[in-house]
N, C-alpha and C positions, 0 to 999 in steps of 0.2 A: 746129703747137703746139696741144695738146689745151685749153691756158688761157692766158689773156692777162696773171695776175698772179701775184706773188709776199709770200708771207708767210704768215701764219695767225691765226684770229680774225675777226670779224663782217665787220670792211672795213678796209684793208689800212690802212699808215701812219697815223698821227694826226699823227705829227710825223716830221718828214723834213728834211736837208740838201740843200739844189741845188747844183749849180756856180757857181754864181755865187752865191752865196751861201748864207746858212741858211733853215729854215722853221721856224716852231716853231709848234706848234698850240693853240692856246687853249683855255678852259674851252666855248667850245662849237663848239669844231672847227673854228674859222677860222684858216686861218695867218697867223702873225706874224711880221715880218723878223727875225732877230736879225742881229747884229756881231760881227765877231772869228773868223768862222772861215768857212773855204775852203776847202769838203769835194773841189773840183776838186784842188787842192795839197795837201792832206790825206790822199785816202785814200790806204791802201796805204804812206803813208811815215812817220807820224807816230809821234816815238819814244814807247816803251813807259814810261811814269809807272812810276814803284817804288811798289809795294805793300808793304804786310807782310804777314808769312808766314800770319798770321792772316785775312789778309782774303783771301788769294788760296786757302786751304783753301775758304773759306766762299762763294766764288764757285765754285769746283770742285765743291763739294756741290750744288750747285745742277742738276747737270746729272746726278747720281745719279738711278736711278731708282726711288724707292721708291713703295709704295703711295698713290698719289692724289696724285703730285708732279705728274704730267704737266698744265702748263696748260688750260684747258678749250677746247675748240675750238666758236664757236658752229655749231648746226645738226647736232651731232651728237651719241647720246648718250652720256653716262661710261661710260668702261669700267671695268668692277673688274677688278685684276688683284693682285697680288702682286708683293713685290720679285723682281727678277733672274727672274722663268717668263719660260722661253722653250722650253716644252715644245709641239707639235702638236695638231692631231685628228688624228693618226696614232698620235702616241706616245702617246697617253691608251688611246687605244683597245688600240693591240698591247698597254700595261700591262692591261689590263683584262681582254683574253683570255687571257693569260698567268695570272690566278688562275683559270681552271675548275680543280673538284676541287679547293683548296686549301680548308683550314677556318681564316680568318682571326679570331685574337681578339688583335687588337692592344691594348688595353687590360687584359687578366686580369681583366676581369671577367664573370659569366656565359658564359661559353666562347663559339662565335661565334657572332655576333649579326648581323644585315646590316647594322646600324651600324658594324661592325670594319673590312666592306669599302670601305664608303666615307669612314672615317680614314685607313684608309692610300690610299685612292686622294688624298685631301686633301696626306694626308705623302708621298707622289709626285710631285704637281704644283707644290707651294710649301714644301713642308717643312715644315708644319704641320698638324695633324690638324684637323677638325671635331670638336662633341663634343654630348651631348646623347642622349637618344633621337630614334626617328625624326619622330615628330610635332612636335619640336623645328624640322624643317631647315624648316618652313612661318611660322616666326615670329623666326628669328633670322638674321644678316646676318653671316656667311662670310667673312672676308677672300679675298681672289683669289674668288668666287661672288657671282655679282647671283639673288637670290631673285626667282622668276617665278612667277605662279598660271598655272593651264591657261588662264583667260580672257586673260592677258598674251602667253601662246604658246605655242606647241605644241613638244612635245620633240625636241628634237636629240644627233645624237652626242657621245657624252662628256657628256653632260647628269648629274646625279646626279637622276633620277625618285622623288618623294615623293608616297606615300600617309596615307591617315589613317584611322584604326578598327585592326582586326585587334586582338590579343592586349593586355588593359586598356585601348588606346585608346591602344598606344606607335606604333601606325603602323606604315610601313614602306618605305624606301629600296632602292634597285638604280642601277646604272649601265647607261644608252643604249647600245647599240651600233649599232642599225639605225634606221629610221624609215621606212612605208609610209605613208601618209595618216594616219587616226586610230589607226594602228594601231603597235606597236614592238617592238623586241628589246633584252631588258638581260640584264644579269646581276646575281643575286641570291643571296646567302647568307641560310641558316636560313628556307628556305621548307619548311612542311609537315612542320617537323620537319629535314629537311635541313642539317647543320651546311655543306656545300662549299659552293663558288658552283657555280651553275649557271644556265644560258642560259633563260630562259623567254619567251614571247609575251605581249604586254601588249594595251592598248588605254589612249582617254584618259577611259575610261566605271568604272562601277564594277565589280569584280569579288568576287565573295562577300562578305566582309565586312570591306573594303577600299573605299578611294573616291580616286580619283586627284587630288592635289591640285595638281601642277603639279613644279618644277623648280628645282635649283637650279642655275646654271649656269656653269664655270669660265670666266676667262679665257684662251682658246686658239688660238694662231697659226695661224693659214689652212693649209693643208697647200700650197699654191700660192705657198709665201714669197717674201721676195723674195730674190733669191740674194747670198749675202755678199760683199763686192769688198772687196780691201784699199784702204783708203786713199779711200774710194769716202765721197761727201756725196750722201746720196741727196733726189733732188725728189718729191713728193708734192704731190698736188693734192683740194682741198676744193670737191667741186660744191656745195656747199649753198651759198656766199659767194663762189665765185671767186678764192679765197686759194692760193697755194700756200706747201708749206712745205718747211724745208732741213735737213736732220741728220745729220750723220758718227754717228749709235746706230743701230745697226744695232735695237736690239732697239725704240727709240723708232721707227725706220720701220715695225716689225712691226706694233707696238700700233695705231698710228695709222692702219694698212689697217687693219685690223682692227675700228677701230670707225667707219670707212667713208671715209677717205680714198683716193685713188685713186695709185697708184703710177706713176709719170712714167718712172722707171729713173734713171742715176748724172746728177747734174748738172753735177758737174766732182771735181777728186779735191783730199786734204790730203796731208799729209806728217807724217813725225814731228817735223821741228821747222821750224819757219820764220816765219810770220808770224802772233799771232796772232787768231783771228778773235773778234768778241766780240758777244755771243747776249745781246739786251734785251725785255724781253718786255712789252707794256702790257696793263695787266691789266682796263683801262676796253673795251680793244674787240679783246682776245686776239693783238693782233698781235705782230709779234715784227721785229729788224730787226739786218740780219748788217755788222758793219764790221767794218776795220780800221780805223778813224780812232778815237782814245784817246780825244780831244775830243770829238766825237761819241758815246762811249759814255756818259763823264759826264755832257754835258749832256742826254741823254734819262733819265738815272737822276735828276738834280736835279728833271725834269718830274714824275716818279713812275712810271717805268719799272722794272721791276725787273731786276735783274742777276742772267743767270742765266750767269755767267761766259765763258769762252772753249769756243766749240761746238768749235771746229777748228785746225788750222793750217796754213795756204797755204804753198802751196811759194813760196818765193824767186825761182823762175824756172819758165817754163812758158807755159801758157795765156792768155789774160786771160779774167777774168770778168768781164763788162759787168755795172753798175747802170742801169735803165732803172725811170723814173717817169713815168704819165699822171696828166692831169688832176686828177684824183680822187685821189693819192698812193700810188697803189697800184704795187706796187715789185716788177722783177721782176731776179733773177741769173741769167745766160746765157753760155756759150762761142759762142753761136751767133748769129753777127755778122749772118746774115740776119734770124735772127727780132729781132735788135734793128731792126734797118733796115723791116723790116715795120712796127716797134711804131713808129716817129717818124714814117713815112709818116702813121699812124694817127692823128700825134698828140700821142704817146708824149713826153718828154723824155730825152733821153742824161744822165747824168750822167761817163759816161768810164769808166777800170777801176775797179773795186774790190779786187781783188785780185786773184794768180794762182790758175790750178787745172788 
């Protein structure tokens, strides 16, 4: 077992159910007993409360992933991305090579511009363009693009590479393709008069009268993804906190390496319809915590958890999935009866199945 916990956020559980009773954690983290419910009898069987149709949309939404939905994870930084990318550093790049020789004027205005190439490389990636001149990309904030100076970092693939000076002081943008030390390869439309793109050698220094100001940089899935599985709830692990975390999105797995989690592989699987699971997120210390218990879900949302609806849905029959809690409330899901048995030797508390998988 590469981590010993499960969940996501600074430190794991703040509030937690035992078997033998509840735990409910207090304004300054100490737990409190509660009454009335018996998460051992509980989970996995507790009938489904009726909703309306309204609140069960507005829970569903929740698990949508649009720009800047994704809870924060501490110890790591935001990523920007954009709704639904789930474009590569591969597919950026083969897009990118793909226009040499083209004379891109995505806009119609002043025919092509190296700002043309890199709207549509913008409307590629997210389906929406950047806009501005090129001196522009050093002062304004890009949906799906985190703005970086050369002192922030050095350029990478798929990067959109921004200068400043040149022709009235519009600057001037290209797209990364390679990277040697201080040194890189983009491509660039409207150099030298030039209306195509074409491939040129860069550096991170000045060049005639041009001055390399740094980078703007897409949100882009590892080329190393992780591979798609049907029906598959994949685990993920956070070394900065010791968190792990649990998510049938494929595309939320992606993101989440990506902006440094580390990929475990599938940790048990869902089903199309069965039992289902339900995703509470505390927003005081980013944890999150997976039941099937109904009761349970409400009473961490009365705490001020928030409801970010049903992640998944457990198959009916199958596997079991152990809940396992140490000391410290830190919570982990498992098919794998040793590593639970390791964890109590440890220590560890059993709290029995949680659901199948």
């Amino acid at each position: 077992m590469s981590g010993n916990v499960l969940g996501r956020g600074a430190k794991c559980l703040l509030a937690a159910l035992l078997v033998c009773g509840a735990i409910q954690v207090g304004a300054n983290g100490s737990a409190e007993s509660l009454s009335g419910i018996n998460v051992n009898q509980d989970l996995g069987s507790a009938e489904i409360e009726k909703r309306s149709a309204t609140d069960d949309a507005a829970a569903s939404e929740d698990l949508q992933l649009e720009s800047g939905r994704l809870p924060a994870v501490e110890g790591v930084p935001p990523l920007a991305r954009a709704r639904n990318n789930n474009k590569t550093i591969q597919q950026a790049l083969i897009w990118a090579n793909n226009q040499k020789g083209r004379a891109l004027d995505v806009d119609g205005f002043y025919g092509a511009q190296c700002v043309d190439l890199t709207m549509a490389y913008s409307e590629f990636l997210f389906g929406r363009r950047t806009f501005g001149n090129a001196v522009d990309y050093t002062r304004r904030d890009f949906s799906g693009f985190t703005r970086l100076s050369k002192s922030q970092t050095k350029p990478k693939p798929g990067d959109i590479a921004v200068w400043t000076g040149g022709a009235e002081n519009y600057g001037h943008v290209g797209i990364v393709i390679a990277v040697s030390g201080e040194s890189f390869t983009s491509l660039e439309q409207n150099v030298a008069g030039n209306p195509k793109v074409q491939q040129m050698s860069r550096h991170t220094g000045s060049m005639a009268d041009i001055a390399f100001w740094g980078v703007q940089r897409p949100a882009l899935l590892p080329d190393s993804s992780i591979p798609a599985v049907a029906g598959a709830v994949y685990r993920l692990y956070n070394s900065q906190n010791g968190d792990h975390f649990f998510t049938a999105n494929h595309y939320e797995a992606e993101s989440l390496r990506t902006a440094g989690l580390q990929y475990e592989g599938v940790g048990f699987f869902s089903a199309n319809n069965g039992t289902p699971i339900f995703r509470c997120y505390n927003p005081k210390s980013g944890e999150h915590l997976y039941s099937a218990n109904v009761a349970e879900r409400y009473h961490l949302i009365r705490l001020g958890w928030k409801d970010e609806g049903v992640g998944w849905f457990a198959p009916n029959g199958g596997i079991n999935v152990y809940r396992v809690m140490n000391p410290k409330g830190f919570h982990l899901w498992t098919t794998n009866l040793s590593e639970v048995n390791r964890l109590i030797s440890a220590g560890w508390i059993k709290e029995g199945v949680a659901f199948k998988g």
